[in-house]
Structure formats: structure tokens, C-alpha cells
LOLUMFI-178702 format. One record per residue (C-alpha): residue number from 1; residue in one letter; x, y, z. Coordinates in Angstrom, 3 decimals, m for minus. Layout:
// residues N
 nuti nukol        u        v        w
  NUM     a        X        Y        Z
...
This chain:
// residues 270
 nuti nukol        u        v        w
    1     x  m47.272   24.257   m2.751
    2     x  m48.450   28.401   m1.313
    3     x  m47.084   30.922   m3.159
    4     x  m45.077   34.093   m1.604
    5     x  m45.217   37.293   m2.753
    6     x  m41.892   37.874   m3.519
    7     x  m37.947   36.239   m3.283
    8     x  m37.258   38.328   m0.367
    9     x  m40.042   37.143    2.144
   10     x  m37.568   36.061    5.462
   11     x  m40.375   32.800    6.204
   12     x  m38.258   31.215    3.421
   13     x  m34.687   30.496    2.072
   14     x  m33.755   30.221   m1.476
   15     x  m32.243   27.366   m3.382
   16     x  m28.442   29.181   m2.723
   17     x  m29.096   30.583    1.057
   18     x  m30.530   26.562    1.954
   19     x  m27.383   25.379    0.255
   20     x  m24.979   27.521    1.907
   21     x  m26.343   26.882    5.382
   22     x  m26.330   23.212    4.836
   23     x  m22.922   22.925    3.569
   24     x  m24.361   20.781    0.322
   25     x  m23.950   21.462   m3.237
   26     x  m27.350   23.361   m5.154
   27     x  m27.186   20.713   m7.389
   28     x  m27.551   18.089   m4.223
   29     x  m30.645   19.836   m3.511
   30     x  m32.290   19.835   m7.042
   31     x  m31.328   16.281   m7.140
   32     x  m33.630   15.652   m3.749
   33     x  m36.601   17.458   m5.057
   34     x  m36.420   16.085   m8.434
   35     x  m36.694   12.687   m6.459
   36     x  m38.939   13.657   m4.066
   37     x  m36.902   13.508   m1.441
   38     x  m37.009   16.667    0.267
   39     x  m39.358   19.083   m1.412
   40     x  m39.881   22.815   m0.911
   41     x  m42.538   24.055   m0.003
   42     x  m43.034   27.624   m0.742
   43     x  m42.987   29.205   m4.260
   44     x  m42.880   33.035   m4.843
   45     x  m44.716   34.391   m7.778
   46     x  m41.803   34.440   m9.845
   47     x  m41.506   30.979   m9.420
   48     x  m38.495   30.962   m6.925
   49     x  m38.605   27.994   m4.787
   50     x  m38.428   28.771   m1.396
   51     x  m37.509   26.455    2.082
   52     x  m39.690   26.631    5.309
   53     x  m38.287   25.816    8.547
   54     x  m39.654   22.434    8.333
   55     x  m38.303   21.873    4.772
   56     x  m34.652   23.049    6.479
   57     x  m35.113   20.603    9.466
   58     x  m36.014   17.561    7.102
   59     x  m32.610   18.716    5.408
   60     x  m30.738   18.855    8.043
   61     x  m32.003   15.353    9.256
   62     x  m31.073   14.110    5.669
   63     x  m27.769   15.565    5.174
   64     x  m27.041   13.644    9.138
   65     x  m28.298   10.602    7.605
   66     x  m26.441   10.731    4.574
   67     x  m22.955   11.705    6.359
   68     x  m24.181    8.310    8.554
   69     x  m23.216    6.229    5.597
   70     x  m27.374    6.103    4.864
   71     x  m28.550    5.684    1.600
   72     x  m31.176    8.025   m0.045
   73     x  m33.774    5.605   m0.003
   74     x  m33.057    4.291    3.281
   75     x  m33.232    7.648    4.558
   76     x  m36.645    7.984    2.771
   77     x  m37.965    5.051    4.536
   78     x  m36.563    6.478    8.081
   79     x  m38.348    9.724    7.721
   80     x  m41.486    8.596    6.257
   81     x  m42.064    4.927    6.409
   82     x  m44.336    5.041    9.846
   83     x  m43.264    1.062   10.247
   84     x  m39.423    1.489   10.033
   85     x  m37.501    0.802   12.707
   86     x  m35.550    4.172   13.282
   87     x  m33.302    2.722   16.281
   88     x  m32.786   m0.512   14.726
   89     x  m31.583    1.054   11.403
   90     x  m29.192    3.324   13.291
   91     x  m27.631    0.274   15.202
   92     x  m27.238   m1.619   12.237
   93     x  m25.399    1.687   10.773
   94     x  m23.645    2.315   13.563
   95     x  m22.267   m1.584   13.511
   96     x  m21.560   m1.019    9.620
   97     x  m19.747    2.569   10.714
   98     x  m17.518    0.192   13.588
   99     x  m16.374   m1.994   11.200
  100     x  m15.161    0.769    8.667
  101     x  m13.571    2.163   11.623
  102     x  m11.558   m0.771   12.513
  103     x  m10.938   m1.422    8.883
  104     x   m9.371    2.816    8.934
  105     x   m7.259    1.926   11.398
  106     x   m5.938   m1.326   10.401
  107     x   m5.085    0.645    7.020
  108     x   m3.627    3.631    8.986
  109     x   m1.487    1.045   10.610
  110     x   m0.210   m0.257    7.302
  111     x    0.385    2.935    6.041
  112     x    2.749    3.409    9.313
  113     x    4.699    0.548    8.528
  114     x    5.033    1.534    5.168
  115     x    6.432    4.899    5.648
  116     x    8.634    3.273    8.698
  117     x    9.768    0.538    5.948
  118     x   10.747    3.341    3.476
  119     x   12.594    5.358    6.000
  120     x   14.300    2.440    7.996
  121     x   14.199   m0.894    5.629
  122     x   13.939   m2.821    8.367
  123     x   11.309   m3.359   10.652
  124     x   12.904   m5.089   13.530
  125     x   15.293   m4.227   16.279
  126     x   18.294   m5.043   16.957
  127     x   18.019   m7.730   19.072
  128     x   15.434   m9.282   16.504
  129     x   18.206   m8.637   13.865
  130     x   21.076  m10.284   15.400
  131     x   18.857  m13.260   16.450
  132     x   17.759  m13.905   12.990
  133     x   20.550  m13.083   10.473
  134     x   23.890  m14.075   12.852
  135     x   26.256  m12.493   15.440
  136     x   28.156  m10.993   12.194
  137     x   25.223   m8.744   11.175
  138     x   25.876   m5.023   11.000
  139     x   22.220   m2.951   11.937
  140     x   23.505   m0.197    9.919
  141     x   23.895   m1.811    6.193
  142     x   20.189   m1.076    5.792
  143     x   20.837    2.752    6.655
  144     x   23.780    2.741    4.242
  145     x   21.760    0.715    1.561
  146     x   19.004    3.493    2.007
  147     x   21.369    6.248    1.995
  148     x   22.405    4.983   m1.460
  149     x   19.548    3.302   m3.050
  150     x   16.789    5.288   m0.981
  151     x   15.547    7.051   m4.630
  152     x   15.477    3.650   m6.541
  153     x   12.569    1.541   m7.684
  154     x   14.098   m1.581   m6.369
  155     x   14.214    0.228   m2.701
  156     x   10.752    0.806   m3.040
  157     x    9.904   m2.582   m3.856
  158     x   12.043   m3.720   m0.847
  159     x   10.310   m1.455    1.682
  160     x    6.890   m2.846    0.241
  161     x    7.696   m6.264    1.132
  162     x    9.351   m5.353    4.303
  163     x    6.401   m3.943    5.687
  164     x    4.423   m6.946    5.655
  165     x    7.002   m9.111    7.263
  166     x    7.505   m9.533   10.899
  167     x   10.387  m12.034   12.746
  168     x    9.042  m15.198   11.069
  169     x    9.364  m14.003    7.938
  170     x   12.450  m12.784    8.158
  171     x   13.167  m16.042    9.866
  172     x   12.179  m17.457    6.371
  173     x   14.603  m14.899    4.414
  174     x   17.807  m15.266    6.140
  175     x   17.541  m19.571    6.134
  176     x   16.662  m19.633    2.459
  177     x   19.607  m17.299    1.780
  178     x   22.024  m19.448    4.297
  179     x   20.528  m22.620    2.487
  180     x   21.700  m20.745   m1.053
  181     x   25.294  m20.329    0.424
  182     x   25.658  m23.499    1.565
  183     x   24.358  m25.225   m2.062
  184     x   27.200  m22.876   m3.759
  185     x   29.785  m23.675   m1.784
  186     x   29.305  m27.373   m1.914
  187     x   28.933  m27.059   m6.228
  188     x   32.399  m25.472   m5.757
  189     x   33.589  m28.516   m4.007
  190     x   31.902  m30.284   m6.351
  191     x   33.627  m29.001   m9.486
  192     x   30.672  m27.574  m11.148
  193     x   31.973  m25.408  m14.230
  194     x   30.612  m22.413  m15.039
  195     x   27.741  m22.593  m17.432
  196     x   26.641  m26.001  m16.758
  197     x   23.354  m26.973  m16.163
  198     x   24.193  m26.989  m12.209
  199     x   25.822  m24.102  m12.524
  200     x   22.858  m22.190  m14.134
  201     x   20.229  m24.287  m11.935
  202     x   22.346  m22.241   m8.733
  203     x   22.434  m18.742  m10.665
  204     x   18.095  m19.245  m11.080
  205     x   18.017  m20.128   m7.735
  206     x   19.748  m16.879   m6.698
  207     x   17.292  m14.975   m8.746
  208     x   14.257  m16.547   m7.143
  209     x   15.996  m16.265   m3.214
  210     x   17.064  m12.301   m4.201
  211     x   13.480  m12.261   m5.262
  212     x   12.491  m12.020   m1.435
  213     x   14.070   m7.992   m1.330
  214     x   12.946   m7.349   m5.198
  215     x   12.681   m8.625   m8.419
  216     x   16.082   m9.429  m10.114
  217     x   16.734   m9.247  m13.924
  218     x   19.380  m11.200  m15.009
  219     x   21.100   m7.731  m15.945
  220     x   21.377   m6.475  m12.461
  221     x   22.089  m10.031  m11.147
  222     x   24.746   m9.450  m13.656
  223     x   25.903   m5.871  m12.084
  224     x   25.990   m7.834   m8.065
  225     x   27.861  m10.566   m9.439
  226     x   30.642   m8.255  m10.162
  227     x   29.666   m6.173   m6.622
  228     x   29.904   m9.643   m4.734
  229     x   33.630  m10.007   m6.260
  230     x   34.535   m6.128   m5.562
  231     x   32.966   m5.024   m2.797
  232     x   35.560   m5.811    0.297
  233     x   32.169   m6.438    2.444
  234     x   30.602   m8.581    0.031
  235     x   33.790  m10.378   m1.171
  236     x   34.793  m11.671    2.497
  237     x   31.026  m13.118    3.068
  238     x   31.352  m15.696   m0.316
  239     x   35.004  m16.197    0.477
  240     x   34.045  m17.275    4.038
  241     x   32.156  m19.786    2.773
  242     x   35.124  m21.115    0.317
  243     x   38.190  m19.329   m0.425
  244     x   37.665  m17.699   m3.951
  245     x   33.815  m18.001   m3.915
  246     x   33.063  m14.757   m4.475
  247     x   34.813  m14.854   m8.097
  248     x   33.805  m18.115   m8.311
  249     x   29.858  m16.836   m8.401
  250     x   30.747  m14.238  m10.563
  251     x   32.088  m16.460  m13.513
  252     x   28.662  m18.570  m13.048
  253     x   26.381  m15.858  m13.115
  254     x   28.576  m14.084  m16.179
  255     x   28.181  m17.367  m18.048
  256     x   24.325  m17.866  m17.635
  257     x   24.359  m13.989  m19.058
  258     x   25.541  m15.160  m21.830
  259     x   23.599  m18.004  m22.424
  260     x   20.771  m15.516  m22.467
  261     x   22.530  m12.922  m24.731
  262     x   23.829  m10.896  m22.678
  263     x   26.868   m9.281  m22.694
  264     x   28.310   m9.422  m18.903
  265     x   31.179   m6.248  m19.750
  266     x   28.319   m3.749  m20.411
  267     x   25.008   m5.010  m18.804
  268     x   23.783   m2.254  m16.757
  269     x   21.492   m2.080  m13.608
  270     x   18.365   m2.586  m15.705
């Protein structure tokens, strides 16, 4: 390594000026001489390390190589391994950098459906709703559910799993649901009381079929069971299936509560 005579010679740049017209941290820099890396090659006589034009070029072809997705010592071999295959090494990078790509936008598309989920609930149209769910569906009770519940945990955990589900699994949803309906209306038929092992078997298996929009604690199953018997909407859905279902549920659910100490008058939505 020549010495200078002084910092302030203009045939070289200092630690700072190299750093600030490479865009890379000082501490980048001292890290690629301590390694050997990219060395420079001046000194002044008060020790100041100084950069030539060649030292700046090698950095310029490292910091391209590194923002390649190159390691350090792959990039060592590149600029002074005489036998490495430069072109071949950028193709296989370039592959590597195609794949990342496709990988970005797969994840930029599931970040779309995501926000779309949270905003909408419900990533299907029309058409696609009424298909799948029955000529009685309304398209705007996921609107009003997000208009109410929109700030809730549980609507974030809906929109999660409704952005990963297309027609078929929605498909899945609404026959598991209309297979619930029919299995409580037939224990009605049946006679089942309320807190009998049927009777619980039907309020777990509305726990694990609720389970498909979010997870359901037998506290909040508690809090719908008295929303299926008062809400005019929800009410006229059960007692389509059997006059007086809706109430019906309730008592069955209520009971189970118990069973599990709790207290069905003053569970909350917990």
C-alpha cells in the first residue's frame, strides 16, 4: 500500500466520501477490508486510508453483486477466482432472483385477498353466493356483520380464513352447516331433552361447524344461543326448520353451559 501526502490529495476518497457515494454504511466498508474483500489502496501519512478509482470500481461491482442476492464469498470468487464461471453464476442468480419474484407476488396476492377479506368478508360474488348458500341468502349480512363486528377479534379471525377459501370451500361451509340443521331438527322430532348426552353431542357439534368462521367458546356460543332466539332474522331460519327451534337450541346450548359451570344469565361474549 503507497502512501499520499496528505487527506486532501483528489486521486483518493476517504473512508466517509467512498461511503457516501456508494450508498453503504462505513462500517460495511471496514467490514470488507478487515476481510479482505475490497482493500484500499492508498494511505496518507497520517494513516488515512484512501480509495483509488480502481478500489471504487471493485466497490461498485461488489455492492451490484451483493444487491444481486450474492454472497460475500461468492462475490470473492467472481472477481478473483480466474476459473469461475461469471455468466453461469449470474444465471443461476438470476433463476434464484425469478423464483423470489414469483414467490413476492404470490404473497402480494395474499396480502390482496386479505385486505379484500377484511373489508368485504366475503370473497365471492353474488352469483357464487346465491349458488352456494340458497335462493334465501341476503349479499348484504356480511356488510352489516362488518359494520358491527368489523373492530372485533373474531372478525379478524373470520376474514383470515375467508381469504384462503374459494367456491369449494365455501361449498364445504354452507353443507356442513345445512347438515347441522337438519341433525337438530330431527333430535327435536326425536324428543331429545335438553342436557342429554344427544343434546350436548349437537351443542359440540355446533361449536366445531361455527368453528369454520372462528373459534367459539362455549361463553359466546352461550351469547348466539340467546341471539338465535331474539334476533327476528335468526329466529325465522331455526323456526323454518321446526316451529319453536330456535328456543328449542337455546335451552340445549344453556344446559351444556351449565354442565360446564357456566352460568347462561350472565356469560358474556368472551
Amino acid at each position: 500500500m503507497r502512501s499520499m501526502p496528505d487527506a486532501t490529495d483528489t486521486d483518493g476518497l476517504t473512508v466517509g466520501q467512498a461511503s457516501t457515494r456508494l450508498d453503504v454504511t462505513v462500517r460495511t466498508l471496514h467490514h470488507w477490508d478487515e476481510i479482505g474483500l475490497a482493500r484500499p489502496s492508498l494511505r496518507t501519512a497520517a494513516g488515512y486510508r484512501l480509495y483509488t478509482a480502481g478500489d471504487l470500481e471493485r466497490l461498485h461491482r461488489i455492492v451490484i453483486y451483493r444487491e444481486i442476492g450474492l454472497g460475500l464469498d461468492r462475490i470473492r470468487a467472481v472477481l478473483d477466482d480466474s476459473s469461475t464461471d461469471v455468466p453461469g453464476a449470474l444465471r443461476a442468480q438470476r433463476t434464484q432472483i425469478a423464483e423470489r419474484i414469483d414467490r413476492l407476488q404470490q404473497l402480494s396476492a395474499g396480502l390482496d385477498r386479505m385486505i379484500d377479506a377484511h373489508e368485504r368478508g366475503l370473497l365471492l360474488t353474488i352469483e357464487q353466493q346465491a349458488a352456494i348458500f340458497g335462493p334465501r341468502w341476503n349479499p348484504e349480512w356480511f356488510a352489516q356483520a362488518r359494520e358491527l363486528y368489523g373492530d372485533t377479534t373474531q372478525w379478524q379471525q373470520y376474514a383470515e380464513r375467508s381469504a384462503s377459501r374459494g367456491p369449494e370451500e365455501w361449498q364445504a361451509v354452507a353443507e356442513d352447516v345445512a347438515g347441522f340443521d337438519q341433525a337438530l331438527g330431527e333430535a327435536m322430532d326425536a324428543g331429545v331433552t335438553p342436557g342429554s348426552p344427544e343434546a350436548n353431542q349437537l351443542v359440540e357439534r355446533h361449536r366445531e361447524v361455527f368453528a369454520s368462521y372462528f373459534p367459539l367458546t362455549r361463553q359466546m356460543q352461550v351469547c348466539l344461543g340467546r341471539m338465535y332466539e331474539a334476533d327476528p332474522g335468526f329466529a325465522a331460519h331455526y323456526d323454518g326448520i321446526r316451529a319453536g327451534l330456535a328456543a328449542w337450541f337455546r335451552r340445549l346450548i344453556d344446559a351444556s353451559a351449565r354442565a360446564h359451570s357456566i352460568d347462561p344469565d350472565t356469560a358474556t361474549w368472551q
